[in-house]
Backbone as JSON Lines, residues from 0, in Angstrom:
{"i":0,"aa":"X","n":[-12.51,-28.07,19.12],"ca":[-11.26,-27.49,18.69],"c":[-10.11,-28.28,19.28]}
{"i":1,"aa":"X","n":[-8.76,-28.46,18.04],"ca":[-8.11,-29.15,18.89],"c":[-7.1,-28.2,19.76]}
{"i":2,"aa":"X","n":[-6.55,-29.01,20.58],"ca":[-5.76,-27.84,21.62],"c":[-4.28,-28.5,21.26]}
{"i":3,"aa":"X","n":[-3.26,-27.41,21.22],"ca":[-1.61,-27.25,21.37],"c":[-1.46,-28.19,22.38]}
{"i":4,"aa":"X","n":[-0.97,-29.33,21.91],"ca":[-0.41,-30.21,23.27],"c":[1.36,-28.94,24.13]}
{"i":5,"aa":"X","n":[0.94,-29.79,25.22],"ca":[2.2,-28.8,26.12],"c":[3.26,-29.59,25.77]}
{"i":6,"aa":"X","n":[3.49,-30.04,25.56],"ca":[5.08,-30.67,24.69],"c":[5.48,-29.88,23.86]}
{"i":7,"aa":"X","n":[4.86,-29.26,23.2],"ca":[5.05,-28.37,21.79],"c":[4.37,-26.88,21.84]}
{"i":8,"aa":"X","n":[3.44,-26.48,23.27],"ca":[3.37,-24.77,23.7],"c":[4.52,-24.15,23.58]}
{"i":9,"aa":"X","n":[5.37,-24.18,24.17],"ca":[6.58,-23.06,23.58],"c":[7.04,-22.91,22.16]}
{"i":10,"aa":"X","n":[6.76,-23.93,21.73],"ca":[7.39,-23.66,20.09],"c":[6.12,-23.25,19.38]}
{"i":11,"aa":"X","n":[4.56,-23.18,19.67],"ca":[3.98,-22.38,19.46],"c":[3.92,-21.06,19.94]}
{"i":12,"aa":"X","n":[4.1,-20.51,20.75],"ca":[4.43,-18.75,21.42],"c":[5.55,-18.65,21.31]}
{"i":13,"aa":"X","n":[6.82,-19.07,20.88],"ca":[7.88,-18.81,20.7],"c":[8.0,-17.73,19.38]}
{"i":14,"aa":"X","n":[8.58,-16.79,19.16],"ca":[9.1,-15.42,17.97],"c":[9.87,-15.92,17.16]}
{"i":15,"aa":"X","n":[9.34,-17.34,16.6],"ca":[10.43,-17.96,15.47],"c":[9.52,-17.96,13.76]}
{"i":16,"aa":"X","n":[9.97,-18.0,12.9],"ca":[9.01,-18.11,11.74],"c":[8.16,-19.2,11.41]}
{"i":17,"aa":"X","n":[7.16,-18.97,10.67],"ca":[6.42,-20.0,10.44],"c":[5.93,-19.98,8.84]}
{"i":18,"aa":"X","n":[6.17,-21.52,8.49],"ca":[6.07,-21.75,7.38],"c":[4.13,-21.68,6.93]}
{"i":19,"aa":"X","n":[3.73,-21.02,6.29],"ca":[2.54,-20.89,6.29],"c":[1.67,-21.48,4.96]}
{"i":20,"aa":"X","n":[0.96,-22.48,4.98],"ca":[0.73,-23.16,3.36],"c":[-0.93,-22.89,3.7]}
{"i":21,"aa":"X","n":[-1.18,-22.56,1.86],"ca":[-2.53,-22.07,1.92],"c":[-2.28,-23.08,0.48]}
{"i":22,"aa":"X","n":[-3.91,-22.94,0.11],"ca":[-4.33,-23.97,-1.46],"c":[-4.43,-23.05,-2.27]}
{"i":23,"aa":"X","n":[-4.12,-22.75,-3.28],"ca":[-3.83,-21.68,-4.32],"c":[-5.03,-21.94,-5.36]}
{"i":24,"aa":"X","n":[-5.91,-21.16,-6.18],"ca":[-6.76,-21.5,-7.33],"c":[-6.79,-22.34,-7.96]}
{"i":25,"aa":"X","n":[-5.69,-23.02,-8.54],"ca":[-5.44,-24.08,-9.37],"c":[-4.96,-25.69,-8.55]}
{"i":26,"aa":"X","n":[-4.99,-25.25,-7.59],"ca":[-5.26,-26.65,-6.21],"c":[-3.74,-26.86,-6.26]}
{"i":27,"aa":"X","n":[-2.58,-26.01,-6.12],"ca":[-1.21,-26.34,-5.76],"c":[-1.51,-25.83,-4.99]}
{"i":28,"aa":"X","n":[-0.56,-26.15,-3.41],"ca":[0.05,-25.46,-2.3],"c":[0.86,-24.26,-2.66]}
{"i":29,"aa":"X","n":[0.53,-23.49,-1.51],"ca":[1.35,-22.09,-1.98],"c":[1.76,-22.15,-0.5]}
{"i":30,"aa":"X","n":[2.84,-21.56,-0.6],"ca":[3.6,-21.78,1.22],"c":[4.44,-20.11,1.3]}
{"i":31,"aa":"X","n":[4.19,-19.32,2.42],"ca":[4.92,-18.21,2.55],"c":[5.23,-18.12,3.75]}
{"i":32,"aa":"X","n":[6.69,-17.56,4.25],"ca":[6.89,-17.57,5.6],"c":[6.3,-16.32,6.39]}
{"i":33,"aa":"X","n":[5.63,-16.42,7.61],"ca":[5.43,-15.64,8.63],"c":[5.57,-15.5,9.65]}
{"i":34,"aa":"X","n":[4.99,-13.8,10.36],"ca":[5.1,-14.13,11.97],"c":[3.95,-14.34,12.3]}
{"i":35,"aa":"X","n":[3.42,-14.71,13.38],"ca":[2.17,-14.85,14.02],"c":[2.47,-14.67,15.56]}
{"i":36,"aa":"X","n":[1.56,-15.24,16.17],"ca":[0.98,-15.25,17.43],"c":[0.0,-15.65,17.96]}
{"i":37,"aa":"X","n":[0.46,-16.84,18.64],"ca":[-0.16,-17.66,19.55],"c":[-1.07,-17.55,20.65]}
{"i":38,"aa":"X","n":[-2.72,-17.23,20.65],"ca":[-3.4,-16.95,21.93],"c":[-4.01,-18.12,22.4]}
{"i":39,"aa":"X","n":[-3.68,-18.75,23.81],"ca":[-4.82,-19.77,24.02],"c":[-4.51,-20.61,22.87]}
{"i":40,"aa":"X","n":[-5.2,-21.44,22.24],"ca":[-5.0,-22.64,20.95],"c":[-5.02,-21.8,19.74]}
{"i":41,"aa":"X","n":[-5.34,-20.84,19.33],"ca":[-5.76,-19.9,18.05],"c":[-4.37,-18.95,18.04]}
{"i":42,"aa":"X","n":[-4.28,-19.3,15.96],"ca":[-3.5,-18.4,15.96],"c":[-3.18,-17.19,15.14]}
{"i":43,"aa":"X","n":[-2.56,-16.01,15.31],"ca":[-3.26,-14.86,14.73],"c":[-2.41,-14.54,13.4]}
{"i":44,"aa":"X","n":[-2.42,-13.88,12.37],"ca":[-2.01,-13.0,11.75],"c":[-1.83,-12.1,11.13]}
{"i":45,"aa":"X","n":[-0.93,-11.02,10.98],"ca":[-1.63,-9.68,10.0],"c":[-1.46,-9.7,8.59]}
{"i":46,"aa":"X","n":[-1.69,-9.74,7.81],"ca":[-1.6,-10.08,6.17],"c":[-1.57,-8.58,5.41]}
{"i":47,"aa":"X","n":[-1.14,-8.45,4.27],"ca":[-1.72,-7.48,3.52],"c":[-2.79,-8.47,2.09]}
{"i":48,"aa":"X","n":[-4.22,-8.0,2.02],"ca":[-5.28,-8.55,1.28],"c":[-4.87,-8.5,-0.39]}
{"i":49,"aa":"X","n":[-3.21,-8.09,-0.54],"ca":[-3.24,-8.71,-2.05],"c":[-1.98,-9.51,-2.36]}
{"i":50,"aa":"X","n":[-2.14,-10.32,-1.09],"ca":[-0.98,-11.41,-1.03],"c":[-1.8,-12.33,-1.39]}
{"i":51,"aa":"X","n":[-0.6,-13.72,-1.89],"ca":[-1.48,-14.87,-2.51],"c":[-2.31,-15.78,-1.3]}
{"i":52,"aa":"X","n":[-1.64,-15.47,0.13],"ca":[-1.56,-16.35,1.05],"c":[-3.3,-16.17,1.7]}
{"i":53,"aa":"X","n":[-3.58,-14.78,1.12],"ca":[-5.15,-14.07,2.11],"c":[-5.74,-14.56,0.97]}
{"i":54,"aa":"X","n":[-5.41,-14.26,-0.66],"ca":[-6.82,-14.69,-1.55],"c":[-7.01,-16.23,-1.23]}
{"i":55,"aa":"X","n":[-5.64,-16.88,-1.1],"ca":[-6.66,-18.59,-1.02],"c":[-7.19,-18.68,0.11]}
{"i":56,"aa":"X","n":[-6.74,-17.91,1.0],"ca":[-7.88,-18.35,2.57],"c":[-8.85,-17.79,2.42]}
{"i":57,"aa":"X","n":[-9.46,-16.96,1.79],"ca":[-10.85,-15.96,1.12],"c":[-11.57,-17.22,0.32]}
{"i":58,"aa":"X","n":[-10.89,-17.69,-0.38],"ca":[-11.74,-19.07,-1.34],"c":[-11.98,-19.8,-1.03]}
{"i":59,"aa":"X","n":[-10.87,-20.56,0.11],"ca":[-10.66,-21.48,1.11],"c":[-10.41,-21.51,2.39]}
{"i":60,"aa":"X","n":[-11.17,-21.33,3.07],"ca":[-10.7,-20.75,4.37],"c":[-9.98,-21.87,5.51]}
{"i":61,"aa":"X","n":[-9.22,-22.64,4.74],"ca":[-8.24,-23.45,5.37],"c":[-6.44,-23.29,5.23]}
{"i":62,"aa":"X","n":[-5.81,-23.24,6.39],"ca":[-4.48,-23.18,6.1],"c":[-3.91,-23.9,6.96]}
{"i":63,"aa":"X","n":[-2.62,-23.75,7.21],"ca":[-1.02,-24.5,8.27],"c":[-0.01,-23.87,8.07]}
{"i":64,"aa":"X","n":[-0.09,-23.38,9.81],"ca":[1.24,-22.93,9.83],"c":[2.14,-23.87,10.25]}
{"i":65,"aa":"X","n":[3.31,-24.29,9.7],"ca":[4.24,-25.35,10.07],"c":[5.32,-24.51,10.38]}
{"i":66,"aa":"X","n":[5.81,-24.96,11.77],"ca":[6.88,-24.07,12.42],"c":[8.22,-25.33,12.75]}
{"i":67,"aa":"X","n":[9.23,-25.25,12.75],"ca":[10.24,-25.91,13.0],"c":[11.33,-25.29,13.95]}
{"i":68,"aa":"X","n":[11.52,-25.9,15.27],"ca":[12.54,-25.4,16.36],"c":[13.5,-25.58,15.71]}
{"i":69,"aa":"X","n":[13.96,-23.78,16.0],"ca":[15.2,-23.21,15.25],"c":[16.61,-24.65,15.87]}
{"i":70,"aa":"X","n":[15.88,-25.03,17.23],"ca":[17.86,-25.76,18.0],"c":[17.24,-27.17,18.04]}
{"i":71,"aa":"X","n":[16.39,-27.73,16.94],"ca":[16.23,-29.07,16.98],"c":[15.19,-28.87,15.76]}
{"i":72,"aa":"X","n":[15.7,-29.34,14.62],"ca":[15.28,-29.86,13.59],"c":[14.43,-31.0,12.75]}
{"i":73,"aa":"X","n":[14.15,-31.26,14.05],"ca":[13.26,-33.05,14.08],"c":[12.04,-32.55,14.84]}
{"i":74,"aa":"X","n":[11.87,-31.36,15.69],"ca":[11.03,-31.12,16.32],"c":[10.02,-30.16,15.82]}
{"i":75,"aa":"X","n":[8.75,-30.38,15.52],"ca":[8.01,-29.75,14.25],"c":[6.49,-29.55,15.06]}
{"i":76,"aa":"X","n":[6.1,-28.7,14.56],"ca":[4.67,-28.39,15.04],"c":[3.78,-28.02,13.1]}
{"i":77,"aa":"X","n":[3.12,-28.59,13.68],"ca":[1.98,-28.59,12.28],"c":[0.59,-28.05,12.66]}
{"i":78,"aa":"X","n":[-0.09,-26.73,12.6],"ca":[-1.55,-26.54,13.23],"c":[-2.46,-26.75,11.66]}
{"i":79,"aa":"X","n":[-3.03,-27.52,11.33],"ca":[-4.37,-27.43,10.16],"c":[-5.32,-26.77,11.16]}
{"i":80,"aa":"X","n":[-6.46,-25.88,10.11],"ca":[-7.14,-25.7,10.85],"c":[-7.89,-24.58,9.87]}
{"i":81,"aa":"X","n":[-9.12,-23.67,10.47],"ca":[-10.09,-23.04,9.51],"c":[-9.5,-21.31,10.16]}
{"i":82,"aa":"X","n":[-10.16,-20.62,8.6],"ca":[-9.43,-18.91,8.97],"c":[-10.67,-18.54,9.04]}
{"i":83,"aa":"X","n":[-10.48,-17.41,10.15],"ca":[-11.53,-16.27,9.71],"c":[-10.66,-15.11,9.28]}
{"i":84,"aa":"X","n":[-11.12,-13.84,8.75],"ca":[-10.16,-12.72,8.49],"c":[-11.36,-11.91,8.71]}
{"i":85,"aa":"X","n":[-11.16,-10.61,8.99],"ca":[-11.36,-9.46,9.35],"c":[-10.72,-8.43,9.34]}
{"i":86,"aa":"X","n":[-10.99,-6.85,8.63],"ca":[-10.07,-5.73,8.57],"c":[-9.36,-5.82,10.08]}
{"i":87,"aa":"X","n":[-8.02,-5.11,9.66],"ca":[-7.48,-4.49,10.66],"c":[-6.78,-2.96,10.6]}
{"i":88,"aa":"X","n":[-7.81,-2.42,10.67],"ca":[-8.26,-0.84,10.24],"c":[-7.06,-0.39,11.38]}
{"i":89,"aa":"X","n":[-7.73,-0.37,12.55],"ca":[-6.73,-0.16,13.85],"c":[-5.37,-0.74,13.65]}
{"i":90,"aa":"X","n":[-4.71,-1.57,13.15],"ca":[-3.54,-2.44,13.16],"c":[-3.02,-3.0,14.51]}
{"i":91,"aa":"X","n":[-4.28,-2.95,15.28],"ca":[-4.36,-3.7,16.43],"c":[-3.26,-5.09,16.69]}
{"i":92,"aa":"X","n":[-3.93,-5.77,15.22],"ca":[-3.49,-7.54,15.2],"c":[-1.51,-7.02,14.96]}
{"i":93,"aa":"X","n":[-1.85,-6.57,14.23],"ca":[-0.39,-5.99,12.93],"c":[0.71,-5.63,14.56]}
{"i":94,"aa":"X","n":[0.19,-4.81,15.39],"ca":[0.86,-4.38,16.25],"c":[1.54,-5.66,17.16]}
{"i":95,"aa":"X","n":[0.38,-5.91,17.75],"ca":[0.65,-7.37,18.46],"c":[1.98,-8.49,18.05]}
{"i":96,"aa":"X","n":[1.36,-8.54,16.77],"ca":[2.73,-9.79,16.31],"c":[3.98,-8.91,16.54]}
{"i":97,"aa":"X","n":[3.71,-7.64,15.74],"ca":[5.19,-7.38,15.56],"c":[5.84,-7.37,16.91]}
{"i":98,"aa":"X","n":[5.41,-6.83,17.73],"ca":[5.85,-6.3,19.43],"c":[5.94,-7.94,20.4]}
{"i":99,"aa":"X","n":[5.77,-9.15,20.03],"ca":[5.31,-10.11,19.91],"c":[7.36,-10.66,19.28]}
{"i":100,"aa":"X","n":[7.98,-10.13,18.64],"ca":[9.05,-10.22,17.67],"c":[9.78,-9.38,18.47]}
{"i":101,"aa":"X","n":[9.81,-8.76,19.21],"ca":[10.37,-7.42,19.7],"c":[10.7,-6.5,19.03]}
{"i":102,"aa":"X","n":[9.9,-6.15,17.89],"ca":[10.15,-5.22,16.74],"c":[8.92,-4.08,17.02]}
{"i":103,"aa":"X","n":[9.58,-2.84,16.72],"ca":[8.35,-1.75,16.48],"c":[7.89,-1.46,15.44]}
{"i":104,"aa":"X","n":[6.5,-1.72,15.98],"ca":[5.63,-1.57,14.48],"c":[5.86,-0.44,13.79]}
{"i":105,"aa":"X","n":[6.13,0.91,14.55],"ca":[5.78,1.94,13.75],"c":[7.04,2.53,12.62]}
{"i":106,"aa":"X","n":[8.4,1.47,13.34],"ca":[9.49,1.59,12.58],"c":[9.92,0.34,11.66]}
{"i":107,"aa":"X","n":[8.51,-0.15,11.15],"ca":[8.85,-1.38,9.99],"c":[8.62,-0.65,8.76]}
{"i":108,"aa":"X","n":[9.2,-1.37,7.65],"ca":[9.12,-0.8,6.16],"c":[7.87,-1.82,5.93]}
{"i":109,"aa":"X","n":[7.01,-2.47,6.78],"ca":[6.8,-3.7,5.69],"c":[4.78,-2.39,5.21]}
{"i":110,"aa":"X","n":[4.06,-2.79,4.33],"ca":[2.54,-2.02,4.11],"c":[2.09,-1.65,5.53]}
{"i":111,"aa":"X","n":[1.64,-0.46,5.52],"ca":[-0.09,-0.4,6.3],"c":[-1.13,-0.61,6.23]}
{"i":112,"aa":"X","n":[-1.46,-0.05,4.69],"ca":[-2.7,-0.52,4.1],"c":[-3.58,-1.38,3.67]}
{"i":113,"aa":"X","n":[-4.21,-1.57,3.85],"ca":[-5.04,-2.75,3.43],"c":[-4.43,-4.29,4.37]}
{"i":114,"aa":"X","n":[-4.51,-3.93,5.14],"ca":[-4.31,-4.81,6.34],"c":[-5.4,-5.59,6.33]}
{"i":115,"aa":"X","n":[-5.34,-7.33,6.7],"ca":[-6.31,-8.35,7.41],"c":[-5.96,-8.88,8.22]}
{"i":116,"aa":"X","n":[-6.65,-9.09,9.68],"ca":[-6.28,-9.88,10.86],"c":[-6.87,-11.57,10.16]}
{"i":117,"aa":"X","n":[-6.29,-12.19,10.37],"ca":[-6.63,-13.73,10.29],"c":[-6.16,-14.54,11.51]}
{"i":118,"aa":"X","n":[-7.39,-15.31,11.88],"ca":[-7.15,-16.01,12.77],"c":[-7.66,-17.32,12.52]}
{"i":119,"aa":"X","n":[-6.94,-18.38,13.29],"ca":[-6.92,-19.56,12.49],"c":[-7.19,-20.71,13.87]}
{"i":120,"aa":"X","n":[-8.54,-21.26,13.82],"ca":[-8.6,-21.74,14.81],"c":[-8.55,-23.5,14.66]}
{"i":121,"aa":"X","n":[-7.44,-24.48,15.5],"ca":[-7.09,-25.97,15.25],"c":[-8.5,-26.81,14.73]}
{"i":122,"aa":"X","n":[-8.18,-27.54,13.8],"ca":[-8.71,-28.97,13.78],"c":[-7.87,-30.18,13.16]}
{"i":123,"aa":"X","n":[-7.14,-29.94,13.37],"ca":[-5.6,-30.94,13.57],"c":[-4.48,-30.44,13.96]}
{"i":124,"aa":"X","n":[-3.95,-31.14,14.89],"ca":[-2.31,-30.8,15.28],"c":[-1.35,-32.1,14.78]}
{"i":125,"aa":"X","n":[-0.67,-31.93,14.76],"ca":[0.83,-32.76,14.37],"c":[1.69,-32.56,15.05]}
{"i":126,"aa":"X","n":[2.38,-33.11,16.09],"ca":[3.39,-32.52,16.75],"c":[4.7,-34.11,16.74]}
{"i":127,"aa":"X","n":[5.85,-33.55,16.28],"ca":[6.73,-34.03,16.68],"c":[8.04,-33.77,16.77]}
{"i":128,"aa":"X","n":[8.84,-35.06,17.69],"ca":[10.01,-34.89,18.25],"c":[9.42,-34.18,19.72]}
């Protein structure tokens, strides 16, 4: 597995968005922004399972989150790498990110239902600036 070089750890655990590109059915990129969270080199997220972003990682279980420092624009983190997903019945994962954002989960508008934890573990990094 590859590991988060420390040049570029904070802008991975950092509460900024991340550009998230998955391969869509018809082999275009499909890109949606998210939050996540950074454990160790792996990184997490909560999805709802009838977004476009969970069916192509279900077909394909490859994605990238590409994140860009909000106060330097040249400075880019790129993780490729393979998903697993798993319910998140508990909203265990769902909780984490959000509180992770300093947001409370239990006072978001965004679904409950049909929640998936995805976690996405490196086999390429890109880091620059």
């Amino acid at each position: 597995m590859m590991l988060i070089p420390d040049s570029h750890r904070n802008l991975a655990e950092a509460p900024v968005v991340a550009s998230l590109s998955t391969i869509g059915a018809d082999g275009t990129p499909q890109v949606t922004a998210v939050w996540f969270l950074t454990v160790g080199d792996t990184t997490k997220f909560s999805l709802t399972s009838d977004r476009h972003s969970y069916k192509n990682m279900i077909s394909r279980p490859h994605a990238t989150p590409f994140i860009i420092d909000p106060s330097n624009p040249l400075r880019t983190l790129e993780i490729r790498g393979t998903v697993q997903s798993s319910p998140d019945a508990d909203l265990g994962p769902f909780k984490a990110v959000f509180r992770h954002y300093g947001q409370d989960p239990h006072g978001s508008c965004v679904p409950l239902e049909g929640r998936v934890a995805i976690t996405l573990r490196p086999t390429h990094i890109v880091a620059h600036g």
